[in-house]
Biopython code that builds the backbone (N, CA, C, O; Angstrom):
import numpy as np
from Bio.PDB.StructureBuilder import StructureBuilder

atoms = [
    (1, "UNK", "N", (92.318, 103.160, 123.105)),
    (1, "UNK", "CA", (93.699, 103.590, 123.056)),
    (1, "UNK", "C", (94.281, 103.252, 121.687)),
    (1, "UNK", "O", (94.191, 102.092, 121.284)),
    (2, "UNK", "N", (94.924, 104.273, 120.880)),
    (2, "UNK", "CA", (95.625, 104.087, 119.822)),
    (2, "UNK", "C", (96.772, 102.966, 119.864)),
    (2, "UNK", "O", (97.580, 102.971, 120.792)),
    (3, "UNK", "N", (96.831, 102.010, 118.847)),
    (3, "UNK", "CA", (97.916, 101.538, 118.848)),
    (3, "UNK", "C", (99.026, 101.911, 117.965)),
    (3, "UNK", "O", (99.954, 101.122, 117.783)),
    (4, "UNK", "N", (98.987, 103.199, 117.338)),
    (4, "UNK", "CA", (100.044, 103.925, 116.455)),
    (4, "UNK", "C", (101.244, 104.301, 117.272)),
    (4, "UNK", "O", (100.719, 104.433, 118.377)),
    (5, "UNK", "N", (102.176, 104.490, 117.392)),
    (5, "UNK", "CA", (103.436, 105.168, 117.826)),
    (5, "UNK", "C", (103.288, 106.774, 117.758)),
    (5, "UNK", "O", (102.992, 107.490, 116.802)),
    (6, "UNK", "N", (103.691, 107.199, 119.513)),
    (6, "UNK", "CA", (103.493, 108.752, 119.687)),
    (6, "UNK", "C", (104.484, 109.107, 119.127)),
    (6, "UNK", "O", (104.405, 110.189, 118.545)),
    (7, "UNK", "N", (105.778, 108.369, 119.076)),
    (7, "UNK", "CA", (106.973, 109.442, 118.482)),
    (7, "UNK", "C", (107.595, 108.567, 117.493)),
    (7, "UNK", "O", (107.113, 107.479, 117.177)),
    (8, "UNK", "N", (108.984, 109.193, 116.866)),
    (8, "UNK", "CA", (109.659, 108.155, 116.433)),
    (8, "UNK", "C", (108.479, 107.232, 115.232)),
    (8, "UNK", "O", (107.279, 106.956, 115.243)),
    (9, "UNK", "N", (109.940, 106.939, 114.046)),
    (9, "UNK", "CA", (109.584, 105.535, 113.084)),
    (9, "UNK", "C", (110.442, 104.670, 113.016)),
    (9, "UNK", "O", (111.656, 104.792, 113.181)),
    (10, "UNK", "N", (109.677, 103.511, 112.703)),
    (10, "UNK", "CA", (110.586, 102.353, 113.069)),
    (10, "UNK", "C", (109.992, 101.055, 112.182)),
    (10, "UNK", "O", (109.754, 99.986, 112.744)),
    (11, "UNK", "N", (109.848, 101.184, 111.225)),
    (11, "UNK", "CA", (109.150, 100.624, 110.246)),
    (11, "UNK", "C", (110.778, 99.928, 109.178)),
    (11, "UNK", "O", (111.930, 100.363, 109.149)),
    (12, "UNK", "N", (110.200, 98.853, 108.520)),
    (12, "UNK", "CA", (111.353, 98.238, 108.358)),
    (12, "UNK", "C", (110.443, 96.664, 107.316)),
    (12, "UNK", "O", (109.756, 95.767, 107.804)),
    (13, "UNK", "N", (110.793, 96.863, 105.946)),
    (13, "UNK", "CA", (109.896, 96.002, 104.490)),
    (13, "UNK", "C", (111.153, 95.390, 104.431)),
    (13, "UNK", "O", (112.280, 95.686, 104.828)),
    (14, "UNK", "N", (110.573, 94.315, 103.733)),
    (14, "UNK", "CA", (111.949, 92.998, 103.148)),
    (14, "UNK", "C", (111.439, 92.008, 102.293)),
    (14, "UNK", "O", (110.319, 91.590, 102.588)),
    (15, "UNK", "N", (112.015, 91.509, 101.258)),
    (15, "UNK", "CA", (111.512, 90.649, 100.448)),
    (15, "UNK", "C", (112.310, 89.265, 100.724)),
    (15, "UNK", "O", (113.191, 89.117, 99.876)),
    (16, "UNK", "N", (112.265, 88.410, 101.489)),
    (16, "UNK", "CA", (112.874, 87.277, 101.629)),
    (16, "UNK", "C", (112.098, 85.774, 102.114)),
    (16, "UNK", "O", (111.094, 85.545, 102.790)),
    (17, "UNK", "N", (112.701, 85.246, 101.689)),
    (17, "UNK", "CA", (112.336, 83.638, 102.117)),
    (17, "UNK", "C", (112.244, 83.269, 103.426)),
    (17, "UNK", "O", (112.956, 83.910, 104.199)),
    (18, "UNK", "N", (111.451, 82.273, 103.954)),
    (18, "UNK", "CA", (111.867, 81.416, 105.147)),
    (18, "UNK", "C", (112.759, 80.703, 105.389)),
    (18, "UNK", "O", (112.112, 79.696, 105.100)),
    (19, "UNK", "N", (114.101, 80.145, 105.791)),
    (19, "UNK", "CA", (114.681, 78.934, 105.133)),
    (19, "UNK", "C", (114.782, 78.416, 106.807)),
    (19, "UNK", "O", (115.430, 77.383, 106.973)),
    (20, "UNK", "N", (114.225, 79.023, 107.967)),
    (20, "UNK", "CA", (114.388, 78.181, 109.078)),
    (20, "UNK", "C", (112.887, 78.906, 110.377)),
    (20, "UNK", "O", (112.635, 80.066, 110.702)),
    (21, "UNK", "N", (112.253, 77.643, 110.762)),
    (21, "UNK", "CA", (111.126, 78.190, 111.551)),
    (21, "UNK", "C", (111.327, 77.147, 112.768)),
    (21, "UNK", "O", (111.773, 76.001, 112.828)),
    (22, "UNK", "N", (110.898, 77.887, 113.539)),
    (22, "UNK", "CA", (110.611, 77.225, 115.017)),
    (22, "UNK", "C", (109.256, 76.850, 115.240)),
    (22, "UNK", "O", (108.246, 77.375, 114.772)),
    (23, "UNK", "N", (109.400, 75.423, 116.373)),
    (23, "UNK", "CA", (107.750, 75.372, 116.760)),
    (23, "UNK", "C", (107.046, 76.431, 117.450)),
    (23, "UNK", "O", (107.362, 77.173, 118.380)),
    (24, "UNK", "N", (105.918, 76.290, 116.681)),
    (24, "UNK", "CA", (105.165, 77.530, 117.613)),
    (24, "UNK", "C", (104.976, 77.511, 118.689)),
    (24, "UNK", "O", (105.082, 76.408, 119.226)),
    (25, "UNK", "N", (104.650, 78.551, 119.446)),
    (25, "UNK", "CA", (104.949, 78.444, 121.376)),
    (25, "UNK", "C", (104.200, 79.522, 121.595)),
    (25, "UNK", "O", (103.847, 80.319, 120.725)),
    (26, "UNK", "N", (103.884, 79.586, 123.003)),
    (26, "UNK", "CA", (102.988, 80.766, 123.449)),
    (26, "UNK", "C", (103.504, 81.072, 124.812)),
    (26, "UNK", "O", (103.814, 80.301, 125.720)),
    (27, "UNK", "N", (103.529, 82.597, 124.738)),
    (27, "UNK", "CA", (103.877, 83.227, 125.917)),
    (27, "UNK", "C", (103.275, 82.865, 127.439)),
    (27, "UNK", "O", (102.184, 82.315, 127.587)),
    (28, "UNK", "N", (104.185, 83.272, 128.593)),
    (28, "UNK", "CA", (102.834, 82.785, 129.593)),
    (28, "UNK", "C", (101.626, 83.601, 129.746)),
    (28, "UNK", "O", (100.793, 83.461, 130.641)),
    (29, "UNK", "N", (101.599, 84.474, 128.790)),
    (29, "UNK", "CA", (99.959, 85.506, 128.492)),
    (29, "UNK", "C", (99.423, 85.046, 127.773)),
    (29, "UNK", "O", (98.536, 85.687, 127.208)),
    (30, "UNK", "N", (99.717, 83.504, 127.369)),
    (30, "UNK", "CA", (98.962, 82.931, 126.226)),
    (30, "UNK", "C", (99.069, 83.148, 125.069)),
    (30, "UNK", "O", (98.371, 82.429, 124.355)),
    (31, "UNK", "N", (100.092, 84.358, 124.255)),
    (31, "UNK", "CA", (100.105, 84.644, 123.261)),
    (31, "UNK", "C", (100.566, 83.711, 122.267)),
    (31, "UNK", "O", (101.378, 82.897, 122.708)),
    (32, "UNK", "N", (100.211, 83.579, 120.784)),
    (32, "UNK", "CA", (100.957, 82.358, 120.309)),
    (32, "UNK", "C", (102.716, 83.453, 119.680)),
    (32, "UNK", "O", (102.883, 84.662, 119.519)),
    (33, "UNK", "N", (103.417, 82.567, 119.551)),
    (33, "UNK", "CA", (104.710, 83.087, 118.584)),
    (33, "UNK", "C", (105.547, 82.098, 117.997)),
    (33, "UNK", "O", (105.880, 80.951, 118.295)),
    (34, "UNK", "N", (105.795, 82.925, 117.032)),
    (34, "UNK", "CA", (106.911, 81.681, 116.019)),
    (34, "UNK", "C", (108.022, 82.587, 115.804)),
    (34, "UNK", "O", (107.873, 83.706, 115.311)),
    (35, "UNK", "N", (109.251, 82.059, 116.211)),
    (35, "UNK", "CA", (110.703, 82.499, 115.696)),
    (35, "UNK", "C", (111.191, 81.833, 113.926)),
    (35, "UNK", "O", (110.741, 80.740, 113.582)),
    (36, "UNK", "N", (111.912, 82.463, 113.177)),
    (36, "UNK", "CA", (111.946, 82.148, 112.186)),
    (36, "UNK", "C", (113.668, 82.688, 111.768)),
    (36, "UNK", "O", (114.593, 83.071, 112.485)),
    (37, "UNK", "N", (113.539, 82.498, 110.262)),
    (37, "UNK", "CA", (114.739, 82.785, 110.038)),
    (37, "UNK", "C", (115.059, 83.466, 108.563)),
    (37, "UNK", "O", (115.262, 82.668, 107.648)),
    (38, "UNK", "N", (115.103, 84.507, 108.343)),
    (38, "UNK", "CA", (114.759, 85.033, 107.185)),
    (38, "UNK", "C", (116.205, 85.262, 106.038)),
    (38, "UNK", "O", (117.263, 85.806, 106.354)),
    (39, "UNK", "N", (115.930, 84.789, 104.940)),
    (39, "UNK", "CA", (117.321, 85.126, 103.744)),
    (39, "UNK", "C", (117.033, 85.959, 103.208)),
    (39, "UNK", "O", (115.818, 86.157, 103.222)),
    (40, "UNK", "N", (117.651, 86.686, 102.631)),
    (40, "UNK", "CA", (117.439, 88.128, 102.094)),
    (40, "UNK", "C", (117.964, 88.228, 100.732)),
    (40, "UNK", "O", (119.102, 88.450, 101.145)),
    (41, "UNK", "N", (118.126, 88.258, 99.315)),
    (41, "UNK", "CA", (119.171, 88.369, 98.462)),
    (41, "UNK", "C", (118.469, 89.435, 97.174)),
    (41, "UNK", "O", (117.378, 89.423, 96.604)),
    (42, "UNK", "N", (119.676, 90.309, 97.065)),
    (42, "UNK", "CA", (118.720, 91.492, 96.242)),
    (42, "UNK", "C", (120.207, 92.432, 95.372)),
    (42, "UNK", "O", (121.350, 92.184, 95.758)),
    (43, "UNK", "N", (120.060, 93.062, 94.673)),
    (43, "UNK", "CA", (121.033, 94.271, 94.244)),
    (43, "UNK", "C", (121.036, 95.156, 94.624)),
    (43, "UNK", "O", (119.912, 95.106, 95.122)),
    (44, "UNK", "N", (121.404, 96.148, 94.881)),
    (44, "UNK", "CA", (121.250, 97.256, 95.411)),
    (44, "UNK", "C", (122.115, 97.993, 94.819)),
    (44, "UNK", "O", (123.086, 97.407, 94.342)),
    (45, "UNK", "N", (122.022, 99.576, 94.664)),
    (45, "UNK", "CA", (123.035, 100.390, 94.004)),
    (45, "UNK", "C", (123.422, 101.726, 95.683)),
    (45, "UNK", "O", (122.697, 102.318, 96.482)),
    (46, "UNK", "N", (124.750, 101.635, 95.486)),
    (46, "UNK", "CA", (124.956, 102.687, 96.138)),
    (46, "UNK", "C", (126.299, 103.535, 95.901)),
    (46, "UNK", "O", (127.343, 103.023, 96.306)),
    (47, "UNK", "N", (126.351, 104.688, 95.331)),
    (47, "UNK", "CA", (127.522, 105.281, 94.835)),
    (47, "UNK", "C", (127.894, 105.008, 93.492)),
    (47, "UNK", "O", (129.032, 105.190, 93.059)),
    (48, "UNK", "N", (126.760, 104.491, 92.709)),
    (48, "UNK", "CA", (126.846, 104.886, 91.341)),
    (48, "UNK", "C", (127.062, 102.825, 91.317)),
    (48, "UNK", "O", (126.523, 102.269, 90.360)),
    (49, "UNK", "N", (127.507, 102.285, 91.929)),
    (49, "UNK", "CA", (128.011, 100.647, 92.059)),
    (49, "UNK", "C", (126.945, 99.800, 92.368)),
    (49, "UNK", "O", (126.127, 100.240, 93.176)),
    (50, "UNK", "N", (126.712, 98.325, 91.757)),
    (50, "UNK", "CA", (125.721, 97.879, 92.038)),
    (50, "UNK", "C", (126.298, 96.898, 92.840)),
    (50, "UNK", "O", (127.261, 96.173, 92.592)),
    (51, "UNK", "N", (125.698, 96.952, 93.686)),
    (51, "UNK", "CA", (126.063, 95.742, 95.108)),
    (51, "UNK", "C", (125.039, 94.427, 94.836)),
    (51, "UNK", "O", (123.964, 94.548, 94.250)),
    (52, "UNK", "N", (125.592, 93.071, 95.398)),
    (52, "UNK", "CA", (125.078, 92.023, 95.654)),
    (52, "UNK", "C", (125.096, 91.824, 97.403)),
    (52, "UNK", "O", (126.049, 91.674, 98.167)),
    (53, "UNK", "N", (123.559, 91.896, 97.673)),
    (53, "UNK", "CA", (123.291, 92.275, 99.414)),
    (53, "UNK", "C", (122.636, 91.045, 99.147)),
    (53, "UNK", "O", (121.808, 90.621, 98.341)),
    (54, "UNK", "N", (123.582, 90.442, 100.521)),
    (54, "UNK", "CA", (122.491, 88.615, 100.780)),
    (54, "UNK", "C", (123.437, 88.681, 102.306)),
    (54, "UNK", "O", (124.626, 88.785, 102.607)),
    (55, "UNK", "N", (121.952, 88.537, 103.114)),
    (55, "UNK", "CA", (121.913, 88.019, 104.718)),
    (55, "UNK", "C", (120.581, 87.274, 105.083)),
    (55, "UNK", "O", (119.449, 86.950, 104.725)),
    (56, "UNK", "N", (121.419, 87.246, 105.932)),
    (56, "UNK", "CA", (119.775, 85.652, 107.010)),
    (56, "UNK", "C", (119.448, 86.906, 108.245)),
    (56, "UNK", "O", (120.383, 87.629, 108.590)),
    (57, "UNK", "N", (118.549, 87.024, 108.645)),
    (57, "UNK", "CA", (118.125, 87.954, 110.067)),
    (57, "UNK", "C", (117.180, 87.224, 110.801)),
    (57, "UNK", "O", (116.418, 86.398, 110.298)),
    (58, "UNK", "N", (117.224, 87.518, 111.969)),
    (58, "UNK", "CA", (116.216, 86.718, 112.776)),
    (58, "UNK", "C", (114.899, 87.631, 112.750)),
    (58, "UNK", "O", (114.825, 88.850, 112.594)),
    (59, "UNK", "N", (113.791, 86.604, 112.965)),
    (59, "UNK", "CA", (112.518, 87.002, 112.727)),
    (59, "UNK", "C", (111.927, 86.740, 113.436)),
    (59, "UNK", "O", (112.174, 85.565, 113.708)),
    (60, "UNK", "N", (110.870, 87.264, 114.261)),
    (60, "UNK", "CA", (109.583, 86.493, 115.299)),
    (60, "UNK", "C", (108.061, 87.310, 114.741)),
    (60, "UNK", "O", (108.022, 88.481, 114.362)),
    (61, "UNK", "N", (106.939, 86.420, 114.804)),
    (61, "UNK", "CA", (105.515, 87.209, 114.739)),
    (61, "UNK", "C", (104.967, 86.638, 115.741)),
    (61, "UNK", "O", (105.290, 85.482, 116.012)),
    (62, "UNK", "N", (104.305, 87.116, 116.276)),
    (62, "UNK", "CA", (103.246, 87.067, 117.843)),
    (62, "UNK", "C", (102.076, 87.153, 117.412)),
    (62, "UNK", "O", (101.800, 86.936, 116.233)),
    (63, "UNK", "N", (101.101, 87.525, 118.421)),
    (63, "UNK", "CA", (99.648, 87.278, 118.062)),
    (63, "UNK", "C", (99.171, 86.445, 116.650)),
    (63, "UNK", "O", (100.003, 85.799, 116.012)),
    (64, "UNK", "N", (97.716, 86.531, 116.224)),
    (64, "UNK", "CA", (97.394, 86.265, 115.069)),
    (64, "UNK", "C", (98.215, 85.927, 114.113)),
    (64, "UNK", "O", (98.133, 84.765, 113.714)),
    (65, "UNK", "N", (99.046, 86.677, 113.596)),
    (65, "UNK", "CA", (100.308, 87.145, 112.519)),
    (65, "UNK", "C", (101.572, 85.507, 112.162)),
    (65, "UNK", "O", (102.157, 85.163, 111.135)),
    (66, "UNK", "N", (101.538, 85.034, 113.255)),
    (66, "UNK", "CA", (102.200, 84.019, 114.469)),
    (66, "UNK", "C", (101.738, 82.550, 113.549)),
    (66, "UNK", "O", (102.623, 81.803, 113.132)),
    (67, "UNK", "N", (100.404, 82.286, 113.326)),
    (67, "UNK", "CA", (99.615, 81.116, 112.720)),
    (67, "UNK", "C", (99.994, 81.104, 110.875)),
    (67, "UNK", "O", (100.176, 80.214, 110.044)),
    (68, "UNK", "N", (99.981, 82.473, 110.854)),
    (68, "UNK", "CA", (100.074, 82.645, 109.799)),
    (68, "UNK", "C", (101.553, 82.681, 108.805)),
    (68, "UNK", "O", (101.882, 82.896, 107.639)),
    (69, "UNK", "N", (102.068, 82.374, 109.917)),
    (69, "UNK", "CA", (103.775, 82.549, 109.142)),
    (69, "UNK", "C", (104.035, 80.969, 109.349)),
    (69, "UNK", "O", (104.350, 80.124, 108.510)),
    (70, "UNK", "N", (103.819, 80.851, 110.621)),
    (70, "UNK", "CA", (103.950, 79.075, 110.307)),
    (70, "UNK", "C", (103.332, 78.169, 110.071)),
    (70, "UNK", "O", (103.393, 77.010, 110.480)),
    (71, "UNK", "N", (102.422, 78.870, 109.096)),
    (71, "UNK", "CA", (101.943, 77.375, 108.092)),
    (71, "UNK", "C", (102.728, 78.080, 106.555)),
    (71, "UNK", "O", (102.809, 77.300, 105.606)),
    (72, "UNK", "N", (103.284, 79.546, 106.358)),
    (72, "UNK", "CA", (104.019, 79.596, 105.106)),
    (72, "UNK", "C", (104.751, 78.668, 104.920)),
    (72, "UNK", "O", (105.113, 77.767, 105.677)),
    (73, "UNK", "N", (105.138, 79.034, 103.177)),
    (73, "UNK", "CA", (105.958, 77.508, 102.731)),
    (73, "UNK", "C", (107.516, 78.301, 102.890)),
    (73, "UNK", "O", (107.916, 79.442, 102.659)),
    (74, "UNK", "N", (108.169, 76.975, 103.437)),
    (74, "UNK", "CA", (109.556, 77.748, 103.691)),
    (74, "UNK", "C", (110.391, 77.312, 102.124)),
    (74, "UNK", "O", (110.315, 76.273, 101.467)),
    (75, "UNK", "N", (111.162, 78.545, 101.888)),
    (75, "UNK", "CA", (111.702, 78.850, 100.527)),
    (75, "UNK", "C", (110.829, 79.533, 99.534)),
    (75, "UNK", "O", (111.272, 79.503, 98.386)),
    (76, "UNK", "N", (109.759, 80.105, 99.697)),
    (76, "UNK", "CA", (109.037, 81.175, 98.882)),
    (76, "UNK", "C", (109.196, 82.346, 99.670)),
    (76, "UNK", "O", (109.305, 82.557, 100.878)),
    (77, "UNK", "N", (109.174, 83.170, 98.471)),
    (77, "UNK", "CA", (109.326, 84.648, 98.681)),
    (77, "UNK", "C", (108.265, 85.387, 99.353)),
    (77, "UNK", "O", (107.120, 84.996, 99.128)),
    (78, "UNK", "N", (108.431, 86.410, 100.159)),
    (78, "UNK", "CA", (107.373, 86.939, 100.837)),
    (78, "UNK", "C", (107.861, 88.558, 101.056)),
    (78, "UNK", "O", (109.029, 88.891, 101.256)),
    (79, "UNK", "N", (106.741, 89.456, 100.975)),
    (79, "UNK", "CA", (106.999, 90.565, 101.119)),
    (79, "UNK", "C", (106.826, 90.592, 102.706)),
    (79, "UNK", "O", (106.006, 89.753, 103.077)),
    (80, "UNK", "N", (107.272, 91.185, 103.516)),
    (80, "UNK", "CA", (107.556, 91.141, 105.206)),
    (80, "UNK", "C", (107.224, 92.522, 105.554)),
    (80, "UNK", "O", (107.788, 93.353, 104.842)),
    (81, "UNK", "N", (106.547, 92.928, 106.356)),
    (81, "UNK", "CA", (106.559, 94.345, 106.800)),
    (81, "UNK", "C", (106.423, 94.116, 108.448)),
    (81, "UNK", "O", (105.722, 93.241, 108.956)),
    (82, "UNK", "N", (107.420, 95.300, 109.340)),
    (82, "UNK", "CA", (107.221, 94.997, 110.481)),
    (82, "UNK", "C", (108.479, 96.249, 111.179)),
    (82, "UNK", "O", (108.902, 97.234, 110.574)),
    (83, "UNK", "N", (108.795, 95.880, 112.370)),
    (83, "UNK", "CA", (109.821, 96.683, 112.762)),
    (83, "UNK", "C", (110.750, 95.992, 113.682)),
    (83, "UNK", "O", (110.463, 95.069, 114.443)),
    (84, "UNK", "N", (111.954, 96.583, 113.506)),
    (84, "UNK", "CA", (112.982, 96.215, 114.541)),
    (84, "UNK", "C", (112.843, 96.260, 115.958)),
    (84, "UNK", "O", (111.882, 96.884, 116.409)),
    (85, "UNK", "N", (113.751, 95.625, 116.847)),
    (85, "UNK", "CA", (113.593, 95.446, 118.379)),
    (85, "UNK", "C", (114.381, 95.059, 118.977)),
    (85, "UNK", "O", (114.729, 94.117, 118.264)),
    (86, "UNK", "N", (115.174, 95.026, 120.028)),
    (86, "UNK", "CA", (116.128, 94.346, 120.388)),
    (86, "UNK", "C", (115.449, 92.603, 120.746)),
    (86, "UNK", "O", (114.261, 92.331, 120.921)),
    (87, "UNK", "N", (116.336, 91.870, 120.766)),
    (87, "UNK", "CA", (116.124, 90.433, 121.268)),
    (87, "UNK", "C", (115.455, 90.090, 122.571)),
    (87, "UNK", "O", (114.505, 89.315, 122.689)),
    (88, "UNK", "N", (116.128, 90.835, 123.657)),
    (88, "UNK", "CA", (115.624, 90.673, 124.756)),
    (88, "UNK", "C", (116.053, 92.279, 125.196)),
    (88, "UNK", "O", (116.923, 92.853, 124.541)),
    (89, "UNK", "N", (115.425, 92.912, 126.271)),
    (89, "UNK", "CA", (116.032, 93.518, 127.368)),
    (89, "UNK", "C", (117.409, 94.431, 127.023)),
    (89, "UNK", "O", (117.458, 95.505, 126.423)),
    (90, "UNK", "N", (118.614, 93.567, 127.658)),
    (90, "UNK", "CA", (120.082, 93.871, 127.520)),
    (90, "UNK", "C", (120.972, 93.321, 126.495)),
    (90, "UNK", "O", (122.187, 93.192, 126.642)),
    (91, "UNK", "N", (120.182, 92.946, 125.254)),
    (91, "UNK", "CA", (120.816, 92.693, 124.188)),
    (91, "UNK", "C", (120.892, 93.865, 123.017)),
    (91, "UNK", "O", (120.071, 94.772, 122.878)),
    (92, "UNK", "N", (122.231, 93.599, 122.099)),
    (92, "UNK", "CA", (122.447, 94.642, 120.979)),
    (92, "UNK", "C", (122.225, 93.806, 119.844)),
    (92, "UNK", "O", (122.560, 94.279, 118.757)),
    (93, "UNK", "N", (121.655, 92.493, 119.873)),
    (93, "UNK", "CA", (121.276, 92.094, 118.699)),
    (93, "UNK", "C", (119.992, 92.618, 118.539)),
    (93, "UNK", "O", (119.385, 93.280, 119.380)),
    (94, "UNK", "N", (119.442, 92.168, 116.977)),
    (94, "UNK", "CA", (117.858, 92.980, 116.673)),
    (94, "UNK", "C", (117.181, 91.729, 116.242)),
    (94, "UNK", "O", (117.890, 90.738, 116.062)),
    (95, "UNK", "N", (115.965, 91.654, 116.063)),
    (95, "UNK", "CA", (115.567, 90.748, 115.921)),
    (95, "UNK", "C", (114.245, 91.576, 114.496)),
    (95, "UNK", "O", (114.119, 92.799, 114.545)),
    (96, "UNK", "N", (113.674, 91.027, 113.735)),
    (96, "UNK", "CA", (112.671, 91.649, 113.005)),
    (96, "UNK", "C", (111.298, 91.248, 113.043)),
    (96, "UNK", "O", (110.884, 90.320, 112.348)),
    (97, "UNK", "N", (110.605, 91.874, 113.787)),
    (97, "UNK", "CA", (108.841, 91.534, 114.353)),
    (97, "UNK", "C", (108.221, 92.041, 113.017)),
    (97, "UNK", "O", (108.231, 93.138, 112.460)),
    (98, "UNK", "N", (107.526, 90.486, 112.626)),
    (98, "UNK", "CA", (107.004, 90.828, 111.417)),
    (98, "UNK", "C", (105.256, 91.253, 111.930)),
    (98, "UNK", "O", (104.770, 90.669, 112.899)),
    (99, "UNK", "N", (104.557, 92.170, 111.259)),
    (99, "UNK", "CA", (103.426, 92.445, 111.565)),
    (99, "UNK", "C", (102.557, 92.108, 110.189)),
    (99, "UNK", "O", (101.374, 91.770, 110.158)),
    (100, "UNK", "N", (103.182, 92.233, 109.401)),
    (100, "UNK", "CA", (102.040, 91.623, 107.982)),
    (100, "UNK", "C", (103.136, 90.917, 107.132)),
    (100, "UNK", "O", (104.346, 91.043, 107.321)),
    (101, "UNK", "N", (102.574, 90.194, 106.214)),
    (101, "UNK", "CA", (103.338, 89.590, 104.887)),
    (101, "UNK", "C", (102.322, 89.264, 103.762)),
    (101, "UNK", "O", (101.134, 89.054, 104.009)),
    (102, "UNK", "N", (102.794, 89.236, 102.643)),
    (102, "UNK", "CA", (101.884, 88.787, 101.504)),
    (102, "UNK", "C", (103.083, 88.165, 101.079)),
    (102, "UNK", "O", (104.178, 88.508, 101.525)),
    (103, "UNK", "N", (102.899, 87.078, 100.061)),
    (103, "UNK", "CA", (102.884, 86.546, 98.736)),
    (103, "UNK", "C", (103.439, 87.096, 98.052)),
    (103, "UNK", "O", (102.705, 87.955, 97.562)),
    (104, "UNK", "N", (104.692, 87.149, 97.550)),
    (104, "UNK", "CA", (105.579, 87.816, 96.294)),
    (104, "UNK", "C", (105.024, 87.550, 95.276)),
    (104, "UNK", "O", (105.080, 88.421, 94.409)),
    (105, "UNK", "N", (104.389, 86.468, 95.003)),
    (105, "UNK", "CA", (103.621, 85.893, 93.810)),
    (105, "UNK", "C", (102.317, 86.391, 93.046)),
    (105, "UNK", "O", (101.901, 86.518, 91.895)),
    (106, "UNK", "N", (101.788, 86.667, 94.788)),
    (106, "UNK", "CA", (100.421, 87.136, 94.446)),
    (106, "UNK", "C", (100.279, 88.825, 93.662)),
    (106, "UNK", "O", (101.004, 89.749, 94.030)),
    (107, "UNK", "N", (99.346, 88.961, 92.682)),
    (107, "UNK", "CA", (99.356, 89.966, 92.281)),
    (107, "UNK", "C", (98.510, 91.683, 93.608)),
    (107, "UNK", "O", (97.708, 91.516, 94.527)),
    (108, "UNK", "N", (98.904, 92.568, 93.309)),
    (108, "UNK", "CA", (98.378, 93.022, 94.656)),
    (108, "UNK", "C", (97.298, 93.424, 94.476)),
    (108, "UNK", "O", (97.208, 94.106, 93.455)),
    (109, "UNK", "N", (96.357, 93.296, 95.062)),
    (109, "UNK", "CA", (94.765, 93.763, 94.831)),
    (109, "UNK", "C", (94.300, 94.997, 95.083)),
    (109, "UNK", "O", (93.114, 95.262, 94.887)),
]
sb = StructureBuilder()
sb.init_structure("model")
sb.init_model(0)
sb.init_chain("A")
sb.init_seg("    ")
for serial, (resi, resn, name, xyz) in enumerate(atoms, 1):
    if name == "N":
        sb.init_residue(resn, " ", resi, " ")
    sb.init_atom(name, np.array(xyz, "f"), 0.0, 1.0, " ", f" {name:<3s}", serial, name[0])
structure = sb.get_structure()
């Protein structure tokens, strides 16, 4: 079975820091997960004006992905790729499920 998406995109990159992580925990399916806390700070131009865009968003990675975010160093930069989701169920907050990250530092291979 494919794990690609039949419809719809929902894809969602970010260049930000860690500045808050939770202990890791595992679902009762055994899965591992880490909640986190992501800063964001960048320029952006829109309407000819250059904006100063800085927010914190909430973050979680599951499976594999999960080990790997919480041993990152919190306050380095990281490229984030993943997609949005609601929090739970009946919530309108979003939360951002990271599925990969690299190293802002690292050169890309």
């Amino acid at each position: 079975m494919s794990q690609e998406p039949t419809q719809g995109l929902n894809r969602f990159e970010l260049i930000a820091t860690i500045v808050e992580r939770d202990v890791l925990r595992y679902t009762p399916a055994g899965i591992p997960i880490v909640a986190a806390k992501l800063l964001h700070s960048s320029e952006q131009r829109e309407a000819g004006v250059v904006r100063l865009i800085e927010f914190e968003m909430p973050a979680q990675a599951a499976g594999e992905i999960s080990g790997r975010v919480n041993q990152a160093e919190l306050g380095k930069s990281f490229h984030f790729s993943g997609f949005l989701a609601r929090k739970h169920r009946n919530s309108k907050s979003l939360v951002f499920h990271i599925v990969e990250f690299e190293d802002c530092s690292l050169p890309n291979l």
